[in-house]
C-alpha positions as CSV (number, residue, x, y, z in Angstrom):
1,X,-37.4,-133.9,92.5
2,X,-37.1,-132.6,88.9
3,X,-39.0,-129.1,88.5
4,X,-39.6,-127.9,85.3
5,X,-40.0,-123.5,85.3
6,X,-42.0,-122.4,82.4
7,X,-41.5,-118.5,82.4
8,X,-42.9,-115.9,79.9
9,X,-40.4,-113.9,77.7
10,X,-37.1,-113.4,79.7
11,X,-37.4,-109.3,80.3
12,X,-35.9,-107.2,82.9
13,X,-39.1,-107.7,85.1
14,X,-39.9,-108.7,88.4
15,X,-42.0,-111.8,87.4
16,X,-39.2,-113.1,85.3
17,X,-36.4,-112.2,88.2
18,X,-38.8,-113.7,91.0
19,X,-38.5,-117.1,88.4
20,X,-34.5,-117.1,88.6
21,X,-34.2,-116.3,92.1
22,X,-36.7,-119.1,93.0
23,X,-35.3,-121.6,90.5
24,X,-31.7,-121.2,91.8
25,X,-32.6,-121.0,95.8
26,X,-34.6,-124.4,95.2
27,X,-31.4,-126.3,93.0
28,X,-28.6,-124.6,95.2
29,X,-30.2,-124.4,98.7
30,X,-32.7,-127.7,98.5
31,X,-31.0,-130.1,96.0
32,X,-33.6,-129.6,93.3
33,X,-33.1,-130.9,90.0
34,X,-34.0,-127.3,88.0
35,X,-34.3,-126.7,84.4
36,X,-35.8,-123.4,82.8
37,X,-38.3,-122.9,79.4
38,X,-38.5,-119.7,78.8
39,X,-38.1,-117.0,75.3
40,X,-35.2,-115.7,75.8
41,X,-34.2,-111.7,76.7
42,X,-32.1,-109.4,78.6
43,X,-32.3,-111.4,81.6
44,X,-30.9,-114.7,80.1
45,X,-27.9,-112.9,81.1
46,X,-28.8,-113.3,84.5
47,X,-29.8,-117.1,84.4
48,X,-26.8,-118.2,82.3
49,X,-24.9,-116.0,85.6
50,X,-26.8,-118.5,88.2
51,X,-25.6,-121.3,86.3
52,X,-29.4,-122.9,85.8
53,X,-30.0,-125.2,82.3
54,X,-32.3,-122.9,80.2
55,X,-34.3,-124.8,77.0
56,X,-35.4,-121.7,74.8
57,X,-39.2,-121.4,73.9
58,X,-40.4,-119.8,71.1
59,X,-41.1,-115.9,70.8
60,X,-44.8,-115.4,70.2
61,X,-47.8,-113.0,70.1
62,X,-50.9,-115.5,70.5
63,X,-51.5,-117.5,73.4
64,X,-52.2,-120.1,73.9
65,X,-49.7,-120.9,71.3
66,X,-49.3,-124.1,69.4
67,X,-46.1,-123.8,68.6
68,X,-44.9,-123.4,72.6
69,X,-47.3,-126.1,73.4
70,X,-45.0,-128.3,70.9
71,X,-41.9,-126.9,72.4
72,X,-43.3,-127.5,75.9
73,X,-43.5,-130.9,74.9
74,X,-40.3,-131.9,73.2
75,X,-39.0,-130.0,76.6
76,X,-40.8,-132.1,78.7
77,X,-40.0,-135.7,77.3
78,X,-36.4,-134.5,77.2
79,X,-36.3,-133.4,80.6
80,X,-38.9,-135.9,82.3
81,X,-39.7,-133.5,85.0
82,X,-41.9,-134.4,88.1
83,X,-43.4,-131.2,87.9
84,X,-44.0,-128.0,86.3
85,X,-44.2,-124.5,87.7
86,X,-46.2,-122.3,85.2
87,X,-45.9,-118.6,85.9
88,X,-48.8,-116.4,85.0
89,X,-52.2,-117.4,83.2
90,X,-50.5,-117.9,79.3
91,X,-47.7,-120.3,80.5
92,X,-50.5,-122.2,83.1
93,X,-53.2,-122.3,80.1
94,X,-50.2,-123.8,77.5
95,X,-49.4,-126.6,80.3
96,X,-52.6,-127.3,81.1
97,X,-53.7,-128.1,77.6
98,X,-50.5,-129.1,76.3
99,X,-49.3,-131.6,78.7
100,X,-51.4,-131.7,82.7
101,X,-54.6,-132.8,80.7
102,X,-53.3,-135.2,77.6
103,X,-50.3,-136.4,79.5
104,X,-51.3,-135.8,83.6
105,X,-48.2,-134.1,84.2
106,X,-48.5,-132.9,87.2
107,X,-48.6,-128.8,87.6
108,X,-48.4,-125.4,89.6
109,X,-49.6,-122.2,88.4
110,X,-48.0,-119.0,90.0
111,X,-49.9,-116.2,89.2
112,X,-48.1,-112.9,90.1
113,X,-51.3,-110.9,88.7
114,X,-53.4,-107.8,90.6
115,X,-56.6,-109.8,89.3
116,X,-57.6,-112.5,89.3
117,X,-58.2,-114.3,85.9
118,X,-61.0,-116.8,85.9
119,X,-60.0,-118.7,82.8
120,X,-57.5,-120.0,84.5
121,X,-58.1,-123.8,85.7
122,X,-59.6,-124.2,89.5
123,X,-58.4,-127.5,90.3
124,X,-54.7,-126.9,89.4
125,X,-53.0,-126.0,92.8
126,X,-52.1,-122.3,92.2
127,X,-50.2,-119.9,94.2
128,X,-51.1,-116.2,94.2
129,X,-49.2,-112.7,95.0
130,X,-50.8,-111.9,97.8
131,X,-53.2,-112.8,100.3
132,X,-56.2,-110.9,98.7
133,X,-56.0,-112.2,95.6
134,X,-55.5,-116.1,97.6
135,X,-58.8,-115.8,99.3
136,X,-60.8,-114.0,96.7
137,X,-59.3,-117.3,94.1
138,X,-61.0,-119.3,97.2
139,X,-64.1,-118.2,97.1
140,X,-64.7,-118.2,93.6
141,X,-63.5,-121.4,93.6
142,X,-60.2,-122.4,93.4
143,X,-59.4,-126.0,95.3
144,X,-56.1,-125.5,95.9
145,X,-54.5,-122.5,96.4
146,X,-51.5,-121.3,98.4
147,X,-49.7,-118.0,99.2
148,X,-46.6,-117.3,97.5
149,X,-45.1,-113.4,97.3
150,X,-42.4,-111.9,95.8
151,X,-39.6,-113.6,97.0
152,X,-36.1,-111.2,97.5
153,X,-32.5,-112.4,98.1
154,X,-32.1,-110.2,101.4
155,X,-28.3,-111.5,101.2
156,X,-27.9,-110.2,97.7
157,X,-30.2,-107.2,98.3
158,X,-28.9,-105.5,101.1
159,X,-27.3,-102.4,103.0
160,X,-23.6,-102.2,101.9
161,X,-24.0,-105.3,99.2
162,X,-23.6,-102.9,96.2
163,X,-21.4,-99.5,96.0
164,X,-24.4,-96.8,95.6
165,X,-21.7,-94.0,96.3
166,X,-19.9,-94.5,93.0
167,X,-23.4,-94.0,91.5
168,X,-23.7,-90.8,93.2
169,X,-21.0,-89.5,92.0
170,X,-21.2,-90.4,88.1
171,X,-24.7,-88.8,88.8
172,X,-23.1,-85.9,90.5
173,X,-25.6,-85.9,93.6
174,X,-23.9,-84.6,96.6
175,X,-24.3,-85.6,99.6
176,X,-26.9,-82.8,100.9
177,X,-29.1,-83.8,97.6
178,X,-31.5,-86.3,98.3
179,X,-32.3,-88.9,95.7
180,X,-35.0,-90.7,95.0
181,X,-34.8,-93.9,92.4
182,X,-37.0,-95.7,90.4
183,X,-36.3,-99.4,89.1
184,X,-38.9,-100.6,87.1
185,X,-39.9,-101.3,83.6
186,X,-41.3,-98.7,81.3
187,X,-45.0,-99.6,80.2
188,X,-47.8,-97.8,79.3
189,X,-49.8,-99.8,80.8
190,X,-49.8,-99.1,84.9
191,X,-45.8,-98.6,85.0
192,X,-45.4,-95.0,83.8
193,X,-48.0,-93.0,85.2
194,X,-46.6,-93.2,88.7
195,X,-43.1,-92.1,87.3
196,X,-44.6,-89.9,85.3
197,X,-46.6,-88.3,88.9
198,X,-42.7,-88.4,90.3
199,X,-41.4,-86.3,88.2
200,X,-44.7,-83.5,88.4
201,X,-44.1,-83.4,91.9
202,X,-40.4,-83.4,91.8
203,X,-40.9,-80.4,89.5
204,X,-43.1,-79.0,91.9
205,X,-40.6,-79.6,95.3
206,X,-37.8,-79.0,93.4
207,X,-37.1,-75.3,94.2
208,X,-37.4,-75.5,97.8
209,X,-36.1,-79.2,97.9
210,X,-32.6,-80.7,97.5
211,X,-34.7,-83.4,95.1
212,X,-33.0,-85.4,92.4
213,X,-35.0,-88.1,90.5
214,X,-33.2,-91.4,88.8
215,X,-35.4,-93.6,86.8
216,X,-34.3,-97.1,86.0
217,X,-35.4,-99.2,83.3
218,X,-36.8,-99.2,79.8
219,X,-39.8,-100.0,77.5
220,X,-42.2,-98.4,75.3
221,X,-43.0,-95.3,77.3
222,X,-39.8,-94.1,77.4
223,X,-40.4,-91.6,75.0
224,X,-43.1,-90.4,76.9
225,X,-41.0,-89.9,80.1
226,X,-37.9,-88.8,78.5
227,X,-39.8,-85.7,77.5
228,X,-41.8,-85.1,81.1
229,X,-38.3,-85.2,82.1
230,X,-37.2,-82.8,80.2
231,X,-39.6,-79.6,80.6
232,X,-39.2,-81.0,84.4
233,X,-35.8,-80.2,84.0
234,X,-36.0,-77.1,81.5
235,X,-38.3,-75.5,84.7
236,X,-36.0,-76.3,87.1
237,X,-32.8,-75.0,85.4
238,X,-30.5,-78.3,86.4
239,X,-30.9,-82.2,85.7
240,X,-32.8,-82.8,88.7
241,X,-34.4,-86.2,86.8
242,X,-32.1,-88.4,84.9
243,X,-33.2,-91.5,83.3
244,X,-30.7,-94.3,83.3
245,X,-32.0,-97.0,80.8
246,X,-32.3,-100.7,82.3
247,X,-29.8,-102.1,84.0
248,X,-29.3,-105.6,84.5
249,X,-28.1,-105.1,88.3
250,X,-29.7,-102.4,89.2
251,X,-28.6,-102.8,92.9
252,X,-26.3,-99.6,92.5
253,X,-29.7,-97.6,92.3
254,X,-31.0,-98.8,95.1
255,X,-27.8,-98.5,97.8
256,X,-27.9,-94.9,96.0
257,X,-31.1,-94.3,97.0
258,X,-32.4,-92.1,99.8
259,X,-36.0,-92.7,98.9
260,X,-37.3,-95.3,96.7
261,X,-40.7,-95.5,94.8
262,X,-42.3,-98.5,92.9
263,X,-44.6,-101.3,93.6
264,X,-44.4,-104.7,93.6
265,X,-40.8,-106.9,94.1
266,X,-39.4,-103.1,93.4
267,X,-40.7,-101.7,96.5
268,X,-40.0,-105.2,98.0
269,X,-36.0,-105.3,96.8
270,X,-35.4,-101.3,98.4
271,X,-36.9,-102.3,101.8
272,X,-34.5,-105.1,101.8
273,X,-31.7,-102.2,101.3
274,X,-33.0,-100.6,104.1
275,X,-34.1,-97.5,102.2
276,X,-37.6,-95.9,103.2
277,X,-40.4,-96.6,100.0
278,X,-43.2,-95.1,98.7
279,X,-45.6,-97.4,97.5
280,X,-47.2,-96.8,94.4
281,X,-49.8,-98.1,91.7
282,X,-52.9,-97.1,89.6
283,X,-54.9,-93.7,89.4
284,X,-52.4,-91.8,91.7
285,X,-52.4,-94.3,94.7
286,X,-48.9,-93.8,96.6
287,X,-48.4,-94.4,100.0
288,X,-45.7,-94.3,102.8
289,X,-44.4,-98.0,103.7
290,X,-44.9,-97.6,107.4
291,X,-45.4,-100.2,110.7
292,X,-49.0,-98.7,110.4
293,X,-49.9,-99.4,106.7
294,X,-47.2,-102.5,106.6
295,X,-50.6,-104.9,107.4
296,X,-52.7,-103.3,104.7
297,X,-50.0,-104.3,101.7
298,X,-49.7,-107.8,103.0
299,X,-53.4,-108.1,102.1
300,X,-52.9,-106.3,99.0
301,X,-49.9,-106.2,98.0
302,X,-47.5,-103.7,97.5
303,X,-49.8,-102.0,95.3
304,X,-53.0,-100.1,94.8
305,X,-55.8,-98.0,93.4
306,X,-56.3,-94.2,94.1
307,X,-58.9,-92.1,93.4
308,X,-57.7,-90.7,90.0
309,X,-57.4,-86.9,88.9
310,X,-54.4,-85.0,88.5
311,X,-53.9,-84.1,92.4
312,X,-50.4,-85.7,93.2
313,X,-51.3,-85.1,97.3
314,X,-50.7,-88.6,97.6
315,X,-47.5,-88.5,95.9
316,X,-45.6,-85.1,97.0
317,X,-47.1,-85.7,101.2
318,X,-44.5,-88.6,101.7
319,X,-41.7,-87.4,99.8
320,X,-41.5,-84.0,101.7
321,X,-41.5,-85.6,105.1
322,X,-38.5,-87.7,103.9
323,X,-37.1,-85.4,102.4
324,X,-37.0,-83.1,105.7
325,X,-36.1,-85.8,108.0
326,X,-33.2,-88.0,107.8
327,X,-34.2,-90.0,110.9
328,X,-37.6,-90.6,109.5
329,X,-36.1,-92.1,106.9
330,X,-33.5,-93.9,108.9
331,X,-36.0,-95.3,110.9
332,X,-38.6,-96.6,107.9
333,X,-35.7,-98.2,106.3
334,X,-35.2,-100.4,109.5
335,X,-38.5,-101.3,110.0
336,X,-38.4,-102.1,106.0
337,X,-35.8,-104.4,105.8
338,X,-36.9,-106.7,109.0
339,X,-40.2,-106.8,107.0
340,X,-38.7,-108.5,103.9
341,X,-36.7,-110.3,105.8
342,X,-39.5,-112.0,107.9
343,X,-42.2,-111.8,104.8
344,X,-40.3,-112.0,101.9
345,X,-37.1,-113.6,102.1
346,X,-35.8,-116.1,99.9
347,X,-35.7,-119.1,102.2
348,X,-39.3,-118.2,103.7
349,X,-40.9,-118.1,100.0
350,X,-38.6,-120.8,98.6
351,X,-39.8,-123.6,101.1
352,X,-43.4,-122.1,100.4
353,X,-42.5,-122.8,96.9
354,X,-40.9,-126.2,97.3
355,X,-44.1,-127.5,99.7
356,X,-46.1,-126.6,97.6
357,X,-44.4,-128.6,94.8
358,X,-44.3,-131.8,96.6
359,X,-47.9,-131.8,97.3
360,X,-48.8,-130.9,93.7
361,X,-46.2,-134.5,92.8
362,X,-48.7,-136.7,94.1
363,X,-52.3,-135.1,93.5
364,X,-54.7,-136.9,91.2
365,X,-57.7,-135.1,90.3
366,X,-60.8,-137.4,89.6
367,X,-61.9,-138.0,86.0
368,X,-64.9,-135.9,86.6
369,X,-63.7,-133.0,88.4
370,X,-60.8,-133.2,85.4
371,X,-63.4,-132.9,82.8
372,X,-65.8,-130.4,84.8
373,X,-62.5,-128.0,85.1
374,X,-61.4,-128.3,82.1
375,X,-65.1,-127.7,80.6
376,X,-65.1,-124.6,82.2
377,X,-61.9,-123.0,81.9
378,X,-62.7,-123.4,78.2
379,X,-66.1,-121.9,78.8
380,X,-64.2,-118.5,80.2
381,X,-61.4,-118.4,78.0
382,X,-63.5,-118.0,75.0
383,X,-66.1,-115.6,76.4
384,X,-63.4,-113.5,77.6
385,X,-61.5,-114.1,74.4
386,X,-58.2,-114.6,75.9
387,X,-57.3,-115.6,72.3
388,X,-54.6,-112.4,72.2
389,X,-52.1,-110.8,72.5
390,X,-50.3,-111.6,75.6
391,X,-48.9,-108.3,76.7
392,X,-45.0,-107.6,77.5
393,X,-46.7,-104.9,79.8
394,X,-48.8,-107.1,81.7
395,X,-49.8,-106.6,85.1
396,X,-47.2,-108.4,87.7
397,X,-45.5,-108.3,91.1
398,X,-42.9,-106.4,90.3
């Protein structure tokens, strides 16, 4: 089978990494004939590392674009693919219009989004994050839909596959310090204000806490962050936060880790380290990754909405107990990586992937369910004028 991956801009994300990690389990592991169309960025690095043949799309602000749609298409009658895997709404709409309905290429959409976005087309067989998002897509009408999370190398992510000690010691955090580590990239949209919470609440443990706080990544909030950092720092007399900029393996930070926070394939890649993790997400939601709320993120995904207000409760609760308890977090970060494993891993999510693919070969919509679907995803995409910009910062697994 030749499979076609159209990916978004190639950032330091967890959408884009999710893309790679799939696209080189199903050529390396299944026999898949692979080829990637994506805007290039920092993690062409890691694609051109895997090996995978990459066709560059254009860099654009509007979608959907007319000048990826053309460069979807040159792609596609160069390649001849037998299908295409669209990640996220932009790339689904552009394949839709620019080669499913004028040529009947046949296509998956992978939506890695917290909500669900109607203008996206309900006959297309489309995977989802998780399984709340699956079923509400079901019932508002989706035909086809299928289950697809974050998939995590639990090979390449694991205890003892990356020397977090060395980082310690550049970061000068001794072995009675405990460290906690962030991985994620630096929006201002949804991103920040949970490492923004992390560092209030490190500023407020701080003095009666061995805490120190490392924050991975980049984007436009680091400004922002650098300077939260900063009086954090200023109050507690010593660099107890200390941002790192992106990485492109940021495995180091998580074998360094004696706590991790983050959401999505973040959260997913330090339980797969065997390090306890703090979920987090919007309007101060955190909460402790445990056997008793393990359930709960399965429906949701590892993610979700607190109350709002500036009471970080939610946030400084877990952190204390693992900070005081070594075997509490011994024993979360067990439970945490035979949950990825079993959930999450690579193979489990890869065959998903590839089934899902194979059905998608041979389906043939009727002429007037085409038209009727197509009708309406028009309908939606103009009323909610989806004509924009489509954010760097936007909302994903990861």
């Amino acid at each position: 089978m030749k499979l076609l991956v159209f990916a978004h801009r190639l950032e330091l994300g967890g959408t884009q990494i999710n893309a790679i990690d799939l696209a080189a389990f199903l050529r390396d592991r299944r026999g898949v004939d692979v080829t990637v169309h994506a805007t290039e960025g920092p993690a062409l690095e890691l694609l051109r590392a895997r090996g995978l043949p990459f066709i560059p799309a254009p860099d654009v602000r509007l979608h959907p674009s007319p000048a990826r749609i053309r460069a979807l298409r040159d792609t596609v009658c160069r390649v001849r693919p037998d299908i295409i895997q669209a990640w996220d709404w932009w790339q689904g709409l552009e394949a839709y219009c620019g080669v499913h309905l004028p040529e009947g290429v046949p296509l998956v959409i992978t939506d890695m989004m917290m909500h669900l976005t109607r203008a996206m087309p309900r006959g297309v067989p489309t995977t989802f994050g998780f399984e709340g998002l699956r079923r509400q897509a079901e019932a508002a009408g989706w035909s086809r839909t299928a289950l697809l999370p974050p998939p995590v190398d639990t090979e390449a992510n694991a205890p003892g596959a990356s020397d977090g000690a060395a980082l310690r010691r550049r970061l000068n955090v001794g072995g009675d310090a405990v460290l906690l580590v962030s991985v994620s990239r630096l929006s201002e949209y949804m991103k920040s204000e949970s490492i923004k919470r992390t560092i209030e609440v490190v500023r407020e443990l701080g003095d009666t806490l061995p805490l120190t706080y490392l924050i991975v990544g980049d984007g436009a909030a680091m400004p922002r962050i650098r300077e939260t950092a900063g009086r954090a720092n200023a109050a507690l007399g010593r660099e107890a936060i200390s941002l790192a900029g992106a990485m492109t393996d940021p495995r180091p930070a998580y074998a360094a880790a004696d706590i991790v926070l983050g959401m999505g394939g973040s959260s997913l890649r330090g339980l797969a380290f065997g390090k306890p993790v703090v979920v987090t997400g919007e309007a101060g939601f955190a909460r402790l990754f445990s056997p008793e709320t393990a359930e709960g993120f399965i429906e949701t995904g590892m993610f979700g909405h607190g109350a709002g207000g500036a009471d970080n409760a939610a946030l400084s609760g877990p952190i204390r107990a693992l900070a005081r308890s070594p075997d509490l977090r011994t024993a979360l970060g067990a439970f945490g990586r035979e949950f990825v494993v079993a959930n999450h891993g690579i193979e489990v999510v890869g065959d998903t992937l590839l089934r899902v693919c194979r059905a998608a070969v041979g389906y043939r919509p009727g002429r007037v369910a085409l038209t009727a679907d197509a009708a309406r995803t028009a309908y939606f995409y103009l009323r909610e004028r989806r004509f924009r910009v489509a954010s760097r910062d936007a909302v994903e697994r990861g």
